[in-house]
N, C-alpha and C positions, 0 to 999 in steps of 0.2 A: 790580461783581458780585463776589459774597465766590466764594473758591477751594469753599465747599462747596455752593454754587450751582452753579460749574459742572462741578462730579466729578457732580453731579446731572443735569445736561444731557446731560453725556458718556454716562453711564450708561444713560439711556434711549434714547439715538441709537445707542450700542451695541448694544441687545438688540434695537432695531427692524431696525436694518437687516442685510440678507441678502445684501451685498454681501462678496464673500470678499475682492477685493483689498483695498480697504478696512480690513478685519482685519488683513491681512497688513501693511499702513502702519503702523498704530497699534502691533500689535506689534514693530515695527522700531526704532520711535520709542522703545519701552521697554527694548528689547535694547541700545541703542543708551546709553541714559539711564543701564544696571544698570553700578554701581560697585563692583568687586571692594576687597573691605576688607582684606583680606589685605595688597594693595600699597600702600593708605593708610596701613597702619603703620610706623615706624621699625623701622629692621635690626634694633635692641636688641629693640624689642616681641617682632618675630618670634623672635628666636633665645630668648629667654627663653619663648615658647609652646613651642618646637620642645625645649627643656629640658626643660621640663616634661611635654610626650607622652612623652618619651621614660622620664622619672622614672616615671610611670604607668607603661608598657609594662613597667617591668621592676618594678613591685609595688613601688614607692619614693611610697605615699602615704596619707594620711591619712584612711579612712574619715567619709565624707558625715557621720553619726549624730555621730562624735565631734563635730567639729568645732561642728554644732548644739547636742550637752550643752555645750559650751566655752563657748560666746559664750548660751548659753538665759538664763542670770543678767542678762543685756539687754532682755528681750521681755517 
């Protein structure tokens, strides 16, 4: 059975049933499943984002537009 078969089964078993615990399972299972990406990253990653908000916050950045006319000569 392909995986979009049974996202298909799930699906319909889902919407039919009126079973709250039930919900409550399944949602558990995805609570359960949700990987925070933040902590996936290396210390470097992070502290190099954490650089960078803060470069932001203090008006240390490169307007969206330019950056698009920069690299436009590509598209």
């Amino acid at each position: 059975m392909s995986i979009e078969t049974t996202k298909l089964e799930l699906m319909h078993l889902l919407l039919q049933t009126q079973k709250e615990s039930i919900l409550k399972k399944l949602k558990s299972v995805f609570d359960e499943e949700q990987v925070d990406w933040w902590s996936e990253m290396s210390k470097n990653e992070q502290e190099e984002i954490k650089t960078g908000l803060e470069q932001a916050d203090q008006g240390e950045y490169i307007p969206n537009e330019t950056v698009l006319k920069r690299f436009d000569k590509w598209h």
